[in-house]
N, C-alpha and C positions, 0 to 999 in steps of 0.2 A: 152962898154957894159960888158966887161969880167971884168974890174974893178969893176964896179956897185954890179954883182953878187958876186964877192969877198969879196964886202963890207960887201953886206946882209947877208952872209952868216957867216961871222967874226962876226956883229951883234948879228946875233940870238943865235949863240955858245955863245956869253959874256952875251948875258941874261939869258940864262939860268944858265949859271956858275956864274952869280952874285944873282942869286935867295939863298936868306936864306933858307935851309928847319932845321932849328932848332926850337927847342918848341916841345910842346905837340902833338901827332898825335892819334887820337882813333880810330876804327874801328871793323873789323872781317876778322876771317879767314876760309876759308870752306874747305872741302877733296874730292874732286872726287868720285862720287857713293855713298855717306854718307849725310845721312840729318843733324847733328847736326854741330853745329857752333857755333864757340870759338869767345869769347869778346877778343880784341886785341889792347893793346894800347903801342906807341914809343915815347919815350923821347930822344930829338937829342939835344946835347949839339952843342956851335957853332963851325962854323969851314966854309974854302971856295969850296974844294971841299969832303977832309971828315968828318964825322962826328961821333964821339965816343959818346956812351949812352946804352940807356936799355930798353929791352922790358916786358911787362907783360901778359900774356895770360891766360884768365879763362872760365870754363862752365858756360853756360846760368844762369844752377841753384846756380853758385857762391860753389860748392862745390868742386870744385880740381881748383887750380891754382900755378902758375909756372912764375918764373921771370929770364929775362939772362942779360947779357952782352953781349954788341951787339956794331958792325960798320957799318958804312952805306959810302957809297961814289959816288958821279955824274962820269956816263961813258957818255959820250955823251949826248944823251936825257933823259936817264935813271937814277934810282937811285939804288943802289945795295947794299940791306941789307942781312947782314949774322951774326947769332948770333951764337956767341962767346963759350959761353960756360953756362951750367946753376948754377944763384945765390943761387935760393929758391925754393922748397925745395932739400935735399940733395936726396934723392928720394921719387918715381921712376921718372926716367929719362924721359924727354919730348923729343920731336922731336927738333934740331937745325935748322932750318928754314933760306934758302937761298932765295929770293927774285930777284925779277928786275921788279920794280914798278914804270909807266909813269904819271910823271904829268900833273894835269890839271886843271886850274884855274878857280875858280868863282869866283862872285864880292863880296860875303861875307864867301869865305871857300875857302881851295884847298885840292885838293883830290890825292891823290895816290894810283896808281891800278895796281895789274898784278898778276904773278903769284908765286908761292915760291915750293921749294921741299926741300926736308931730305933724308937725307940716312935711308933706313929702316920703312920709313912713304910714306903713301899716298899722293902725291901731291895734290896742290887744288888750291882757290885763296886768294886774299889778297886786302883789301881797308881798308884804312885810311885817315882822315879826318885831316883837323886844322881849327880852328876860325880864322877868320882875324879881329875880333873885338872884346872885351872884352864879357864874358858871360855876366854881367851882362846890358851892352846896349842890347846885344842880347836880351835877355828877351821883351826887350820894346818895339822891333822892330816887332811890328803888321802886317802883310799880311792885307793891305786892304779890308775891307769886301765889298762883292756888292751884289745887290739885283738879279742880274742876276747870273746863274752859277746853278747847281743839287741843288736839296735840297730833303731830305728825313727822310722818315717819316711813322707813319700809318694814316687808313683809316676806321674808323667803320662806323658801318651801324645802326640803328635801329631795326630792326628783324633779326640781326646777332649776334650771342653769340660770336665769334672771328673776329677779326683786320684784315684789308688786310695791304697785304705789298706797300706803296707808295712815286712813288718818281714825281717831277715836274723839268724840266729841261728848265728854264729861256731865249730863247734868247736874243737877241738883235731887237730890232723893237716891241718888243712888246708879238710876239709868242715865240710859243713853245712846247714842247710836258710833255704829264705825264705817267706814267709805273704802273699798277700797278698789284697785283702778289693774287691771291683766295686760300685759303686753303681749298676750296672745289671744287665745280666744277667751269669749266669755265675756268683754267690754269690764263694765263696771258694776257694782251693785252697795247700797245700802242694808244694813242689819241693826236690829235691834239688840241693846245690849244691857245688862245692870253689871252692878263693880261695887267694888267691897277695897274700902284703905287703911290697913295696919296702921299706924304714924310710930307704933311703938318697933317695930320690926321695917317698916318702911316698905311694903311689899305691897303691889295692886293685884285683884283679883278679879279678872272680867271674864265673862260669859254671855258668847250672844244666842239670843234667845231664837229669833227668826229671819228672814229675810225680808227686810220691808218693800227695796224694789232693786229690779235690776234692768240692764238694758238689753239683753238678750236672756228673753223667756225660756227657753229650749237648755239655758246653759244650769247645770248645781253648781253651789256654790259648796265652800268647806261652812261649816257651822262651827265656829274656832272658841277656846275657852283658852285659858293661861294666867299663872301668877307671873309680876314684871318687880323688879326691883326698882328702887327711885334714889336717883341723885340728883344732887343740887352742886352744877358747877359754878366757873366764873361767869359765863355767861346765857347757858343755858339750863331747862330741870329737863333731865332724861329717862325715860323707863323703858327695859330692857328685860328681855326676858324671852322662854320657850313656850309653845305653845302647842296643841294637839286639837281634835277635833273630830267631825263627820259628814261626810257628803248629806247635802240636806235632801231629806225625805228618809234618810236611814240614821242608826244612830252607832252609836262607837263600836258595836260588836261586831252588824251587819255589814256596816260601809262607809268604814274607817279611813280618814283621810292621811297621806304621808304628813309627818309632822313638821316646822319649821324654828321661826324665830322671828319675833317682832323687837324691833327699835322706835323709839317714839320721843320727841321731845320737843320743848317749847319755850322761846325766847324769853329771858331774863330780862325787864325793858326799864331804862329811868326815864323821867318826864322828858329831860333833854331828847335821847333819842325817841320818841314818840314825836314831839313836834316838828324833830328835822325829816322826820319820817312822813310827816302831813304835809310840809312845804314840797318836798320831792313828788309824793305824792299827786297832789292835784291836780297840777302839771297834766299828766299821765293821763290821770280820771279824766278832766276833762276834754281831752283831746279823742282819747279812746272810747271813752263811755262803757270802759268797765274798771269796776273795784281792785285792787292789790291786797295781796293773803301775804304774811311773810311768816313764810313756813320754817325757818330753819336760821343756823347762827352758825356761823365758820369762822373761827380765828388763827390768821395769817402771822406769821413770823417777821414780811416780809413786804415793801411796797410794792416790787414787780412781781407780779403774779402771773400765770396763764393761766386761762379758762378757757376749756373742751368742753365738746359736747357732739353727744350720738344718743343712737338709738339703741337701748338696751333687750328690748325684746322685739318681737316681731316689727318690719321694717315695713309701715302702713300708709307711708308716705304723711307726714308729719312733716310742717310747714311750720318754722318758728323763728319771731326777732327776738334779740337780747339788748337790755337797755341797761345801763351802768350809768346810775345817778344821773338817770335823765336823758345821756348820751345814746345813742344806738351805736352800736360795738360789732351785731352781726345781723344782716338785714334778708329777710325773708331767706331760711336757708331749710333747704331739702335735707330731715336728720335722715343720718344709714348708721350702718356699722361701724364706719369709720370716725372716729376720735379727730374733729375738727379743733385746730388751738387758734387759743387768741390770745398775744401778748397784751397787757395792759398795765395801765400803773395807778395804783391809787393815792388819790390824793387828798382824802380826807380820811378819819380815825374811822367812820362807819359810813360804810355803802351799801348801797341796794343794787341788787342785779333780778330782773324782772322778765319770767319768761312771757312774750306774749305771742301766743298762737295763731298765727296766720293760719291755718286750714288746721283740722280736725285728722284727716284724714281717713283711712277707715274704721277705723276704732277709738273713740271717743270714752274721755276727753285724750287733750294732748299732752302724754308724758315723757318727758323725754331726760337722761343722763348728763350730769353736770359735772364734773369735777374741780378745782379749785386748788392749783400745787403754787407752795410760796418757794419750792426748791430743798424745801426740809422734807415735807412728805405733801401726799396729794389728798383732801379727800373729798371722795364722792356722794354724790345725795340725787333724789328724784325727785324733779318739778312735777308739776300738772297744773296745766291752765285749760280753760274752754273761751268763747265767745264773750263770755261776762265776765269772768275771774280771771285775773293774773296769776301765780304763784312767782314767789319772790324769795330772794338770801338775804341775809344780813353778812356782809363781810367785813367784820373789826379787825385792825390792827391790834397783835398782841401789844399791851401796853402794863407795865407793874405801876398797880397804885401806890404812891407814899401814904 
């Protein structure tokens, strides 16, 4: 037995000490009690247990950045990076950055994470990524899409001048439930649903059955049933469709709700944008200590873009920041009526814009109006974030594959 464990253990030491951590590593760095955070990427030249190379460190907005000379070396389970001294520029001087960063493996990336400090800077944390596959497979490498899983989306009405916020969440069996969010009265409420999917005709067929909960008792809801049509674009699957129904407690003869129109759809993702999606990500999470939902996918024509933002229905005093790949773009702002813009420019193929809801206001959760014009045309969609969730975009540059 005591050999056995000798063995295992000689083992797992040689593996790890035969692991290559050379190549390319990207990621971020954060500072304790600071919300901004630095793009951070390491170049490890080869070697068995150390490794000489260089690190680059820049702001969000690409406007200060800084490169070192750096070593890196396995202690054990660990890797231990300390840079050297700085390349570029001659100044002002950056922080040297000592590290002790644990690996850990996935089937298409490995990640490196811990923590780092300086003399005379604020410590903080550290993650880095590497491809285990070439970008360009990556690209091609599709996340399967399924009929089942959230899909979201709005909801109009007929004798409503503004959209509800709506989402439909697929199980398995056939059920499932839908959420959907009023900009006037009424709050919010959950329903219970089942759904039925042609694949030959391509046509969804949902019906909800009851109200599971709402946030104001006193309000009916519509009890909505509808077939939706399904396509499968470049980079989203959309379902679209009419819809009818009946004030709940009555049913379609008695007390017949005005009809409307549901749009619903749900990002197309490959492995790549999923993990530039967790690096962006964490950041966030951890600072905020809530989740990100990215409800939606907008493809731009165009790097400079404006983004608006108001309040589409009832004006409830709704408190919200916008965060752009990490950035804050619009900071705690009182939505109304009016169509607030914000020029920006994107600088990378896929962005996240993340609403996160400083006050609720009186009606709960916070949804508010986004639109998204690259100068071709504009188009608009509804967030909703609360206390714990963010809602969030996806905005890809159009780009044609070869």
């Amino acid at each position: 037995m005591r050999i056995i464990f000798i063995l295992s253990f000689f083992l797992a030491c040689l593996s790890l000490s035969a692991q290559d951590l050379s190549g390319h590593w990207e990621g971020y760095i954060t500072q304790d009690g600071k919300t901004d955070t630095f793009l951070y990427q390491v170049d490890l030249q080869a070697g068995t247990k150390s490794y000489p190379g260089t690190s680059f460190s820049q702001t969000k907005d690409g406007a200060n950045s800084a490169s070192f000379q750096l070593t890196a070396y396995l202690d054990g389970q660990q890797l231990i990076l300390q840079e050297l001294n700085q390349i570029d520029p001659p100044k002002p001087k950056w922080c040297l950055k000592y590290a002790t960063l644990t690996l850990e493996q996935f089937p298409f990336h490995d990640r490196l994470r811990g923590r780092w400090k300086a003399d005379g800077c604020t410590p903080g944390d550290m993650m880095l990524e590497r491809r285990k596959i070439p970008l360009d497979e990556e690209k091609e490498e599709v996340i399967p899409p399924t009929i089942n899983g959230k899909w979201t989306g709005t909801l109009s009405q007929s004798d409503r001048d503004y959209g509800f916020y709506f989402e439909a969440d697929l199980h398995e069996g056939r059920l499932g439930q839908s959420y959907i969010v009023s900009e006037d009265n009424g709050g919010s409420a959950f329903h219970k649903l089942e759904w039925r999917y042609d694949s030959i005709f391509q046509l969804l067929s949902f019906k909800e059955l009851e109200v599971a909960s709402k946030t104001d008792p006193r309000w009916q809801w519509c009890i909505k049933s509808g077939t939706l049509s399904f396509r499968r674009e470049a980079s989203r699957l959309v379902l679209e469709g009419d819809w009818n129904g009946f004030i709940e407690g009555y049913d379609l003869d008695t007390g017949p709700c005005a009809n409307g129109s549901v749009y619903l759809e749900k990002p197309i993702l490959t492995r790549r944008i999923v993990q530039k999606q967790s690096m962006l990500q964490q950041p966030y999470e951890a600072e905020s200590k809530r989740t990100i939902k990215v409800e939606r996918v907008l493809e731009v024509q165009s790097s400079s873009i404006k983004i608006k933002v108001w309040d589409n229905g009832t004006v409830d005093g709704d408190v919200a920041t916008l965060f752009l790949n990490g950035e804050r773009i619009l900071n705690e702002f009182r939505v109304d009526k009016r169509k607030f813009g914000i020029p920006v420019k994107l600088n990378q193929n896929d962005n996240f814009l993340v609403l996160h809801a400083e006050s609720l206001g009186d009606i709960s959760p916070n949804t508010v109006a986004i639109s998204v014009d690259d100068g071709v045309k504009e188009q608009i969609i509804i967030l909703s974030s609360n206390l714990n969730e963010s809602g969030a975009v996806m905005i890809r540059k159009f780009r044609v594959n070869n």
